[in-house]
C-alpha positions in Angstrom: 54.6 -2.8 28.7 58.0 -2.1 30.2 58.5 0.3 32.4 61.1 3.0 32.7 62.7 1.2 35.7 62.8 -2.3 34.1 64.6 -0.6 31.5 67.0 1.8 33.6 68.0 -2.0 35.0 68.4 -3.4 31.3 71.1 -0.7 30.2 72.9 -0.9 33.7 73.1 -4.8 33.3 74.6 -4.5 29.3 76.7 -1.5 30.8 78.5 -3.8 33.2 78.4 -6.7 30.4 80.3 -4.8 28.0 83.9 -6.6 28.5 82.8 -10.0 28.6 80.0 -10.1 26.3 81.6 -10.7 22.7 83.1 -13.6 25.0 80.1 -15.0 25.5 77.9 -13.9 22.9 77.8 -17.1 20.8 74.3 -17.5 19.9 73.9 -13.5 19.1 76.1 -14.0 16.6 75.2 -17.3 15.2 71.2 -15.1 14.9 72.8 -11.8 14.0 74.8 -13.8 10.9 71.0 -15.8 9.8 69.9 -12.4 10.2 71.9 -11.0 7.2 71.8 -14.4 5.4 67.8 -14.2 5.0 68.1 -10.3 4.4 67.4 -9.9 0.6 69.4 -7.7 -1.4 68.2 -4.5 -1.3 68.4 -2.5 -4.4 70.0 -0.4 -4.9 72.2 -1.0 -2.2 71.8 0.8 1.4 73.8 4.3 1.1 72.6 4.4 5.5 71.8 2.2 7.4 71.0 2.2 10.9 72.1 -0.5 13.8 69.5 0.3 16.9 71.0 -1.8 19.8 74.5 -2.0 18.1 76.1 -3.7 20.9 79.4 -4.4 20.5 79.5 -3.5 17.3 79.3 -7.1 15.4 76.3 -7.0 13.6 77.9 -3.7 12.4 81.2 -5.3 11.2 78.9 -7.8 9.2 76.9 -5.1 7.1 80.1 -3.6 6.3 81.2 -6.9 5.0 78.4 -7.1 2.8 78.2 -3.5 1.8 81.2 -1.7 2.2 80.5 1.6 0.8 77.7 2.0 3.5 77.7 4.7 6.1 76.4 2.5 9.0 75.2 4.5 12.1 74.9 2.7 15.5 73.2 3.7 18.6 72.8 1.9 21.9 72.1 3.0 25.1 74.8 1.1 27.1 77.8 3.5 26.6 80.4 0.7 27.4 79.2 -1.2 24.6 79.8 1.6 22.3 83.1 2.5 23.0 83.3 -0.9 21.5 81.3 -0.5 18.4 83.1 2.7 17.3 85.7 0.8 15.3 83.2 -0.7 13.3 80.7 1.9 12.8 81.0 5.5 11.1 79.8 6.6 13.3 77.7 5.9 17.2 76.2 7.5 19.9 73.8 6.4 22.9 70.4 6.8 22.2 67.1 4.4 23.1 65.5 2.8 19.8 61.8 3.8 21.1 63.1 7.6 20.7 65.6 8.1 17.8 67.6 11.2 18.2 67.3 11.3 13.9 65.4 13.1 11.4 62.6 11.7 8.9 63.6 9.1 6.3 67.2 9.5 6.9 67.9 5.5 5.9 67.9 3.1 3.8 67.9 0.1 6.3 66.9 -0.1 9.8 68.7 -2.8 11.1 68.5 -4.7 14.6 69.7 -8.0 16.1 68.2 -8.9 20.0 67.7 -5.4 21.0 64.1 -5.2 20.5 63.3 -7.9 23.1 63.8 -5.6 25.6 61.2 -2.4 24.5 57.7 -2.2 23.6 57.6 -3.4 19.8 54.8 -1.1 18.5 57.2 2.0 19.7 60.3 0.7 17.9 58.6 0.0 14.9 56.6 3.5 14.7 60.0 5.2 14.8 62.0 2.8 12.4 59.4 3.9 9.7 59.8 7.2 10.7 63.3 7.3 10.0 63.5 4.8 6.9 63.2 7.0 3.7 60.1 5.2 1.6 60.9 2.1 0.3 63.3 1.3 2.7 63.8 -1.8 4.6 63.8 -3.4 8.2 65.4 -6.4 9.4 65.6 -7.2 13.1 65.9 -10.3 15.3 63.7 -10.9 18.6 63.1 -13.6 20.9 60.3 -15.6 21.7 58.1 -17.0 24.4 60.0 -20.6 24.6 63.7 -18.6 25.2 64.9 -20.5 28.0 62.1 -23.1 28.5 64.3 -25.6 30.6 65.3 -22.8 32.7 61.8 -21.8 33.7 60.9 -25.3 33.8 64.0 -26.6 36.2 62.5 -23.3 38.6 59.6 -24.0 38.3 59.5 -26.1 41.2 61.4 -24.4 43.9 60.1 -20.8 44.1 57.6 -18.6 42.7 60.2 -16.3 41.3 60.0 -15.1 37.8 63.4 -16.3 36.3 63.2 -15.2 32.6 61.6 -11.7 31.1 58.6 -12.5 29.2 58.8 -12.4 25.3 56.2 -11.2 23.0 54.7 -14.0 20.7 55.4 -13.7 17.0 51.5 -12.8 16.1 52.0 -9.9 18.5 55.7 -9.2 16.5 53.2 -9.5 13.0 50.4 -6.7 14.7 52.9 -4.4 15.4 54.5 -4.2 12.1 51.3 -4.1 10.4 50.2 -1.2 12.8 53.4 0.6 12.3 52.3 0.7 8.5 54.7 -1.8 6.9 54.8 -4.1 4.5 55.9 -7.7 2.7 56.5 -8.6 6.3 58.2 -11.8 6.3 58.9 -14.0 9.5 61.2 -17.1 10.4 60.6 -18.6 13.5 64.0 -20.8 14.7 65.6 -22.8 17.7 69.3 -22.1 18.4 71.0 -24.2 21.0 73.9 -24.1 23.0 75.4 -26.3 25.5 77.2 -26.2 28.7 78.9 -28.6 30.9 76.9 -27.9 33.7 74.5 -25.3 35.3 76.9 -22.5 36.9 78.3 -22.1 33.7 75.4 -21.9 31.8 74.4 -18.9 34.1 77.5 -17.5 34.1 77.4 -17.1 30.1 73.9 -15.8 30.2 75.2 -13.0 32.8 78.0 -12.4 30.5 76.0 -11.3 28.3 74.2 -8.8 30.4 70.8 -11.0 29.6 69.6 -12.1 33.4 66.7 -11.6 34.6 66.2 -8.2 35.0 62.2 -7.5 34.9 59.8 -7.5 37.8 58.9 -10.5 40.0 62.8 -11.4 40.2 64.4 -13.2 43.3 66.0 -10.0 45.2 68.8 -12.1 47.3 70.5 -15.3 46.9 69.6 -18.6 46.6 70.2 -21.2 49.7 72.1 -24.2 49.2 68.9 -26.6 49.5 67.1 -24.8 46.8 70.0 -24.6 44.3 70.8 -28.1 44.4 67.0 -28.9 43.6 67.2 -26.5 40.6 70.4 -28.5 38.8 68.9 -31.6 39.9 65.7 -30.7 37.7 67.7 -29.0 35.0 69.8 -32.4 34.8 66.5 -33.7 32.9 67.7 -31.8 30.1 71.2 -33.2 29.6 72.2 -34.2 26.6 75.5 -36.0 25.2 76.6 -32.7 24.2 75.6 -31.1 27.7 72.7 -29.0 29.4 70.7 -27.1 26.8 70.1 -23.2 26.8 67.3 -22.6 23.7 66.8 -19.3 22.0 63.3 -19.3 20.4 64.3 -16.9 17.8 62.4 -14.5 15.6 64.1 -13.2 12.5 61.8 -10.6 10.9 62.0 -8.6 7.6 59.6 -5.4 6.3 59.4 -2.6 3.8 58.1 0.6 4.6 
């Protein structure tokens, strides 16, 4: 369960990341674009939809490619990423997904790329099918447990630190829905990759993003020289011709209320 705190420190972070993440954000968009390509057509076509965790916007931009007539509502709860999203919405304010400021069955598609990650799954999903009109559709993408394996690993030896957030296994993802009271759920587990010439940069990106660690069990100060230079030493195992390897262990999910 995350706690209110955890959570005050998750919007802060994508507060601050709001200028640099579309920048950075090249597997978000590579997931949020496979989100919408596995997304069956609904029919008839979404008059609403909603975008919980909007972001930047992009996701937003892409369901108004595919359906342009759409009136396409996005909330977030970073308000520096939604001054950004207004030009591709109709309209956006800041709101937290577990607690929709909407009324019942008010769309036609609840939509949501790597927002979810971040709340309590079984909450999100109770209010997405209180605001989906029946009939109505979800799509979302979440990570899972193996979301930055190599960085864990290449910490693993020099502190106790937690360096990642925990992620909920797709069974638990599965439970959730089902308990939320949806239906034809339909899963697809994938790996997306990126590279980066070495490890500062990879770290960098993932900041950019507004995606460190920000849960509990954390390193507090900064890292002395001796234990940094053990950490790319071990993530140096992972180097491949095309560089050092950050995975995303992604969950692309699908559900009709």
């Amino acid at each position: 369960m995350h706690t209110v705190s955890i959570k005050q420190r998750v919007r802060e972070s994508f507060d601050k990341a709001a200028v640099t993440y579309d920048g950075a954000a090249v597997v978000q968009r590579r997931v949020c674009d496979r989100l919408l390509q596995e997304l069956a057509e609904p029919e008839p076509f979404p008059a609403r939809v909603l975008d919980a965790g909007c972001g930047t916007g992009y996701g937003s931009g892409q369901l108004r490619k595919r359906w342009a007539a759409a009136h396409i509502t996005g909330i977030d709860f970073a308000p520096s990423m939604l001054a950004l999203a207004r030009k591709e919405t109709d309209c956006c304010q800041a709101a937290d997904i577990e607690k929709l400021p909407f009324a019942e069955a008010c769309f036609d598609l609840w939509w949501s790329s790597l927002s979810i990650q971040w709340c309590n799954a079984a909450t999100v999903f109770s209010e997405a099918v209180r605001v989906l009109r029946p009939g109505g559709q979800i799509a979302f993408s979440t990570l899972c447990p193996d979301t930055f394996a190599e960085l864990r690993a290449a910490f693993a030896g020099v502190d106790q630190h937690r360096h990642t957030l925990p992620f909920d296994e797709p069974d638990a993802i599965n439970a959730a829905l089902a308990g939320a009271g949806l239906r034809d759920i339909r899963l697809i587990r994938e790996r997306h990759t990126i590279y980066y010439p070495e490890l500062k940069s990879l770290l960098r990106s993932i900041k950019a993003i507004g995606a460190q660690n920000v849960g509990e069990g954390g390193r507090s100060g900064m890292m002395g020289r001796a234990a940094w230079q053990k950490v790319e030493a071990a993530y140096e195992r992972f180097r491949t011709p095309a560089g050092l390897p950050a995975s995303y262990d992604v969950l692309l999910g699908y559900a009709r209320k």
